[in-house]
C-alpha positions as CSV (number, residue, x, y, z in Angstrom):
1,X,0.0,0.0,0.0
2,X,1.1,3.3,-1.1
3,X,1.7,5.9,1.9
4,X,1.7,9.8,1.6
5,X,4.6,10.4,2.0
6,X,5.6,7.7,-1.2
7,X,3.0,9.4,-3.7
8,X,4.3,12.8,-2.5
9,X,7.9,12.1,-3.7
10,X,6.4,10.7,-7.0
11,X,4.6,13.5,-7.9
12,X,7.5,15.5,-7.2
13,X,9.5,13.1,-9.7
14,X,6.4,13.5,-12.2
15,X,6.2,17.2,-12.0
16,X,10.4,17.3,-12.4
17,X,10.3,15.1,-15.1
18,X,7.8,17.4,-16.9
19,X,9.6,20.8,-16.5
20,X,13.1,19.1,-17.8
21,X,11.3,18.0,-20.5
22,X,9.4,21.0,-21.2
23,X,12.4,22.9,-20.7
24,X,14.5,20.6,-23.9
25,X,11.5,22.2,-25.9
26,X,12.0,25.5,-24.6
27,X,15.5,25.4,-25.4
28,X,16.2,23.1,-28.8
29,X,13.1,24.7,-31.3
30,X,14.1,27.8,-32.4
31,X,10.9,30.3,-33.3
32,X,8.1,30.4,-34.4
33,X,8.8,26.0,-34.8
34,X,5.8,25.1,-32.5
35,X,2.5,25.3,-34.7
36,X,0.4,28.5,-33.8
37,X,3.3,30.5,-32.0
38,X,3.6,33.3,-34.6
39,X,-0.3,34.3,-34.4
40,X,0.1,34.4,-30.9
41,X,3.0,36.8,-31.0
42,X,1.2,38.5,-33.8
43,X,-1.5,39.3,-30.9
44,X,0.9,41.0,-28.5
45,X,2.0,43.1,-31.0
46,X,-1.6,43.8,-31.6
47,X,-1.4,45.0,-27.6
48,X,1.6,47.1,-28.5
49,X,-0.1,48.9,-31.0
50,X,-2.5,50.1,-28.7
51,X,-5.5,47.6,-30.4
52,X,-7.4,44.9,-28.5
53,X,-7.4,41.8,-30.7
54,X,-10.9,39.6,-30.2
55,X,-12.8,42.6,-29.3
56,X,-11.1,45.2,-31.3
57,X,-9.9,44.1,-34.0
58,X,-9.7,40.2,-35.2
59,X,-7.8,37.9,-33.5
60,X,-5.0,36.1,-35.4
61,X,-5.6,32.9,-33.4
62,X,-9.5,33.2,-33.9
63,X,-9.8,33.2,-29.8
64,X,-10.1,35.3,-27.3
65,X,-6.0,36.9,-26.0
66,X,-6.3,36.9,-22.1
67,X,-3.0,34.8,-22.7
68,X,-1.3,37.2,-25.0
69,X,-2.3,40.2,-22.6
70,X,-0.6,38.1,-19.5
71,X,2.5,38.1,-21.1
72,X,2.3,41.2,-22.7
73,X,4.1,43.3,-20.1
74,X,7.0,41.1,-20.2
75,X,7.2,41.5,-23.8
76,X,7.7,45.6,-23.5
77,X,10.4,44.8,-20.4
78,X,12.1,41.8,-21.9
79,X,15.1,41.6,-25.4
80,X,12.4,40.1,-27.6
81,X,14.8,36.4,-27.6
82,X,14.0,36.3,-23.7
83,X,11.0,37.3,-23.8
84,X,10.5,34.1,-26.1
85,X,11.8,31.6,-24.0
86,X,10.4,33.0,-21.0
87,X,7.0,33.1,-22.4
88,X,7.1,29.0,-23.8
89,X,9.0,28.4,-20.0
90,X,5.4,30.0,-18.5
91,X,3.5,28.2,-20.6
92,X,5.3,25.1,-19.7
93,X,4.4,26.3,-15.4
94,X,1.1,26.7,-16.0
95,X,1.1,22.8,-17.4
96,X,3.0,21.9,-14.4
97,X,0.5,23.8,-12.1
98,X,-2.5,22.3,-13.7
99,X,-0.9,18.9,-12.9
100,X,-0.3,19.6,-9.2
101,X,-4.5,20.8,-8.9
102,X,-5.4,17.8,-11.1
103,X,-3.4,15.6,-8.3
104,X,-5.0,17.2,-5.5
105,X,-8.3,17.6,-6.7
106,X,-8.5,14.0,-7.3
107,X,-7.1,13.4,-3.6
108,X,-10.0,15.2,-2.6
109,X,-12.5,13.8,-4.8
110,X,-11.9,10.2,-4.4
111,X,-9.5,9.9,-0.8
112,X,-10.4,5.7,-1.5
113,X,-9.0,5.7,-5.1
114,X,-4.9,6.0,-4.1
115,X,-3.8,5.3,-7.5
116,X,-6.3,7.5,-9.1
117,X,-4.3,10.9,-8.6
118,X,-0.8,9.6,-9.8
119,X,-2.5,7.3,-12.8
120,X,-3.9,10.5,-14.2
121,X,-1.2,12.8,-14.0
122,X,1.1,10.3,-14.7
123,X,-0.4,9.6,-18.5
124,X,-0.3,13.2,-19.1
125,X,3.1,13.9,-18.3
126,X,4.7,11.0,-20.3
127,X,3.1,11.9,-23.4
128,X,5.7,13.8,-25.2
129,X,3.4,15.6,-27.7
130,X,1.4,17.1,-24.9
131,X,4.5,18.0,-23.1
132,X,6.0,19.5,-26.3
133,X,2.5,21.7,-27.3
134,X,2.8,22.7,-23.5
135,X,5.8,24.4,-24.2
136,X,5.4,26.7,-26.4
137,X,4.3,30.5,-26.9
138,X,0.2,28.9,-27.0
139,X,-2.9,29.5,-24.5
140,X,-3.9,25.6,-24.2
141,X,-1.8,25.1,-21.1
142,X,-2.9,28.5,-19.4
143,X,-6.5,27.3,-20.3
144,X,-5.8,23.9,-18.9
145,X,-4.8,25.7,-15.9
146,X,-7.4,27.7,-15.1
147,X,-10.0,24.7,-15.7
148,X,-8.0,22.6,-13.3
149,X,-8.0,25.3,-10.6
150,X,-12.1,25.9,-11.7
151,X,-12.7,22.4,-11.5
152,X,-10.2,22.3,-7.8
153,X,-12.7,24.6,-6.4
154,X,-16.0,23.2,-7.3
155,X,-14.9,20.2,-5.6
156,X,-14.1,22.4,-2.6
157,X,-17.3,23.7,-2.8
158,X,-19.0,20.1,-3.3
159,X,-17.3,19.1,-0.1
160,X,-18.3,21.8,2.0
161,X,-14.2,22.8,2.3
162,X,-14.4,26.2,0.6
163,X,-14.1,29.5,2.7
164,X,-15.7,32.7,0.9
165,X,-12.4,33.3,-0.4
166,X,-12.6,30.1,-2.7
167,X,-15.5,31.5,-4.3
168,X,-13.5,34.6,-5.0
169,X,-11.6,32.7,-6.8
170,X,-13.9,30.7,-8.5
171,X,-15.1,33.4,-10.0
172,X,-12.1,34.9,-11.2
173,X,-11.3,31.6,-12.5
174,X,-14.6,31.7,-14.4
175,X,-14.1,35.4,-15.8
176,X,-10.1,34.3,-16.8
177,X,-11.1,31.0,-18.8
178,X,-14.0,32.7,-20.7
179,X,-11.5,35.1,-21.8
180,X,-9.0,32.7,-23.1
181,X,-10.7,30.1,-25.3
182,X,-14.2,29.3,-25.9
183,X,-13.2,25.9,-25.0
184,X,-13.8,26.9,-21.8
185,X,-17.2,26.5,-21.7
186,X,-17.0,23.0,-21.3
187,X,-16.2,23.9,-17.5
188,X,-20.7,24.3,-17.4
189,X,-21.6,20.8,-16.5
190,X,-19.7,20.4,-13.6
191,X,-20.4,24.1,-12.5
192,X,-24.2,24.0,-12.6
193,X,-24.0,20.7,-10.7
194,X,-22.0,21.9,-8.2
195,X,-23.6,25.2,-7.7
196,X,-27.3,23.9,-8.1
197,X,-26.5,21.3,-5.0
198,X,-25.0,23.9,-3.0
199,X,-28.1,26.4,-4.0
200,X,-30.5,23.8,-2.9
201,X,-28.6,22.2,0.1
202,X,-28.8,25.9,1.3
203,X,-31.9,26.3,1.0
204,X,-33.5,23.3,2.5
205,X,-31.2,23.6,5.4
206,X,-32.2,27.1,5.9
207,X,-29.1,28.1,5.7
208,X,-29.6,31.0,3.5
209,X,-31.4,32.8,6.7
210,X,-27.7,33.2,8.7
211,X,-25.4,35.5,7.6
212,X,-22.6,33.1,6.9
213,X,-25.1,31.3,4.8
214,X,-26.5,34.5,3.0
215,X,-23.4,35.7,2.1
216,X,-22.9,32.0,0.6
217,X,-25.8,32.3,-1.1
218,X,-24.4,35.7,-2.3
219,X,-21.3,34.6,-4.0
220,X,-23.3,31.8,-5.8
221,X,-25.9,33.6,-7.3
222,X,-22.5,35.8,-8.0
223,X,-20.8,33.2,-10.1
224,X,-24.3,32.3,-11.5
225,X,-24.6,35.5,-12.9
226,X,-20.7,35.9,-14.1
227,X,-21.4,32.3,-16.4
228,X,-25.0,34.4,-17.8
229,X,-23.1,37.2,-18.3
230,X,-20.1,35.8,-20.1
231,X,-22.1,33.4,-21.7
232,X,-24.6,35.7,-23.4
233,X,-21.2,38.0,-24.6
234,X,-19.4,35.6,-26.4
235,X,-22.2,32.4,-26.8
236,X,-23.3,34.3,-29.6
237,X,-20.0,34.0,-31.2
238,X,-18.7,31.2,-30.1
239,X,-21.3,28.7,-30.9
240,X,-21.0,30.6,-34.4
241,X,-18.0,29.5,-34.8
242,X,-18.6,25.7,-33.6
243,X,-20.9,25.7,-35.9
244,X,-19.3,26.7,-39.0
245,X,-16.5,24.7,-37.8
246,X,-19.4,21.6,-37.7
247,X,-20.5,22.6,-41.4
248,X,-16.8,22.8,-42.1
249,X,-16.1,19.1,-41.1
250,X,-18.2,17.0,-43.8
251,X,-16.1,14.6,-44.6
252,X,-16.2,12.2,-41.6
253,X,-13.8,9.8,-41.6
254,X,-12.2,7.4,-38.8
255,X,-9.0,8.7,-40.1
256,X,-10.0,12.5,-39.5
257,X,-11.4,11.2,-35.5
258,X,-8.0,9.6,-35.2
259,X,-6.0,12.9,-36.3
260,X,-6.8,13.6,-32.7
261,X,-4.7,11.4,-31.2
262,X,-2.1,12.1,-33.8
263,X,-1.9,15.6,-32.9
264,X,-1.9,15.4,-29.3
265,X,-0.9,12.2,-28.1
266,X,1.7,10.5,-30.2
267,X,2.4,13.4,-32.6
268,X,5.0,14.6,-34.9
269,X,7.6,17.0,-34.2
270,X,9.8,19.6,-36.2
271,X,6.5,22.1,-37.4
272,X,4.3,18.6,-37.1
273,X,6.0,17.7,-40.5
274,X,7.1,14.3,-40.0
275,X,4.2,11.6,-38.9
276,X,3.9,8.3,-38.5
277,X,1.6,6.1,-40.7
278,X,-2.1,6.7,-40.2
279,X,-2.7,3.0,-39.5
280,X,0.0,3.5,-36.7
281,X,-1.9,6.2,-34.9
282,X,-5.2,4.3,-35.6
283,X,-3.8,1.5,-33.7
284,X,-2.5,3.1,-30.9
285,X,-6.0,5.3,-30.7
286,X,-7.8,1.6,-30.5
287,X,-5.9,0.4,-27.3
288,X,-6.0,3.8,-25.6
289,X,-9.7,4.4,-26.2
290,X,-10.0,0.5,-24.5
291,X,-7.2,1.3,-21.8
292,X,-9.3,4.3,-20.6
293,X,-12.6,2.6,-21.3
294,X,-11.2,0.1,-18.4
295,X,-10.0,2.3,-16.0
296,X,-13.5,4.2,-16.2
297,X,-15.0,0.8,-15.2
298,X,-12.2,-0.3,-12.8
299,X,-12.6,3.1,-10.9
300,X,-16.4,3.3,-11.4
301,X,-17.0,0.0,-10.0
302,X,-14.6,1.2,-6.4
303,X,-16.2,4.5,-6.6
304,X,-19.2,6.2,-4.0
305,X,-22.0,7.3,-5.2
306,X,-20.9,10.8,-5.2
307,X,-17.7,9.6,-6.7
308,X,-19.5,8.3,-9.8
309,X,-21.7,11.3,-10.1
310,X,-18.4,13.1,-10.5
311,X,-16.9,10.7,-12.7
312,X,-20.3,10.9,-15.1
313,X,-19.9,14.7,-15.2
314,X,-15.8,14.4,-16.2
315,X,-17.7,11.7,-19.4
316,X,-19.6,14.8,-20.3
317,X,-17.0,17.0,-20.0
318,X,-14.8,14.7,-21.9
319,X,-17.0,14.3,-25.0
320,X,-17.5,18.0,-25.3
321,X,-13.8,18.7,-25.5
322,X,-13.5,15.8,-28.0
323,X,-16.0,17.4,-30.1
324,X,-14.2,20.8,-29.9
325,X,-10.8,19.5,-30.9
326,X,-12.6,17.2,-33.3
327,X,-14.5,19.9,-35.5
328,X,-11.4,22.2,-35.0
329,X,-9.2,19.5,-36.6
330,X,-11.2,18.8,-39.5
């Protein structure tokens, strides 16, 4: 049996091995080598100039630039080469970070499952294309972050742990992740569960009659109306552009749902330019999609009620960020 102090010291070697690896990638591509790392550069110079890409004018990535407006200000204090480095060496943190809340969220989430935690962020961190995407000048891993923490404290919230502070920051998590990719609104399953059981616990327990629980009550109908608010903004324009992306991808094939794991699993390196057969990644997808089809089960079967409530919520989640990578892939 695994103690605390064992899993602690293999995280630790988890997390190390990711930011060496990361940090070969930082060092060995030169620019602009990592797909999509000029258009983000593109849109800090779209800062500089004094325009607001997204809102202003349009966005070379097509997505919203909280990203590109975080590491703006280094960019105007910073020789441009450092500036590069340093901002594929944060992108590579905010990986690292969203692997240390994935580990303790699951902790939290499933104390019973003591494999669960290291199993998850293990098969992240060992696959190299992830790693290598991680790494670059790109707002995936700042948007993985921010879900992770979002998804971190919702589960604080589910298990009665969060102080008034965590819903602070649940909603400035909210605010940040809107404001980066529209992927993020796959974080709106597990945030109406989690805030509809806390609205109605509240309420049947009377609870919303004591200040402590008013001022609860406050900050949830708070985040409630950030998700309306946000989501009536940009809905409009985001589901516009799932959808043209949807009309986009008529040619289904197994081969295009497989470029998937070709991209982001077991990819190809130097500008994506050199892959491996299609039958190769087609292969590999098979035995993964099994592998993780098992572990569901394995997991499911040792899991609490509440446990598999969560792990049904994580399915949804799942498939909605498969058919956002899918349609953007096509």
């Amino acid at each position: 049996m695994q103690t605390k102090k064992a899993r602690n010291i293999a995280l630790l070697i988890v997390v190390l091995f990711v930011l060496v690896e990361g940090l070969f990638f930082v060092r060995a591509f030169p620019k602009y080598q990592i797909p999509d790392e000029e258009l983000y550069v593109r849109n800090v110079l779209l800062y500089d100039g004094g325009k607001i890409p997204y809102f202003g004018v349009e966005s070379e990535t097509g997505h919203p630039t909280l990203y590109e407006l975080v590491i703006y200000p280094f960019y105007k204090i910073l020789d441009f080469n450092i500036f590069y480095r340093f901002a594929r060496t944060l992108s590579l943190l905010f990986f690292a970070g969203a692997l240390l809340l994935t580990y303790f969220m699951i902790e939290n989430l499933f104390p019973d499952m003591k494999n669960l935690s290291l199993f998850t962020i293990t098969a992240l961190a060992f696959s190299p294309q992830l790693v290598f995407l991680f790494s670059s000048v790109n707002s995936d891993s700042f948007l993985m972050f921010l879900f992770s923490a979002a998804i971190f404290l919702l589960v604080r919230i589910h298990l009665k742990k969060a102080k008034l502070l965590d819903y602070i920051l649940l909603i400035v998590t909210l605010i940040a992740g809107f404001l980066t990719k529209e992927r993020f609104l796959i974080i709106t399953p597990p945030l109406i569960y989690v805030l509809a059981a806390r609205i109605m616990t509240n309420y049947k327990n009377r609870a919303i009659k004591e200040s402590r629980g008013a001022g609860r009550a406050v900050v949830n109908a708070s985040a409630i109306l950030v998700l309306f608010f946000f989501v009536n903004i940009l809905i409009f324009r985001y589901l516009k552009q799932e959808i043209d992306m949807f009309f986009y991808a008529t040619n289904f094939s197994l081969e295009g749902v497989f470029r998937i794991f070709k991209q982001f699993f077991w990819g190809y390196f130097g500008l994506l330019q050199y892959p491996w057969p299609v039958w190769v990644y087609t292969i590999a997808a098979i035995f993964t999609i099994l592998a993780i089809v098992g572990v569901v089960y394995y997991f499911r079967e040792k899991a609490s009620s509440s446990a598999k409530a969560w792990l049904s919520i994580f399915a949804i989640v799942s498939v909605m960020m498969f058919a956002f990578v899918f349609f953007y892939n096509k």
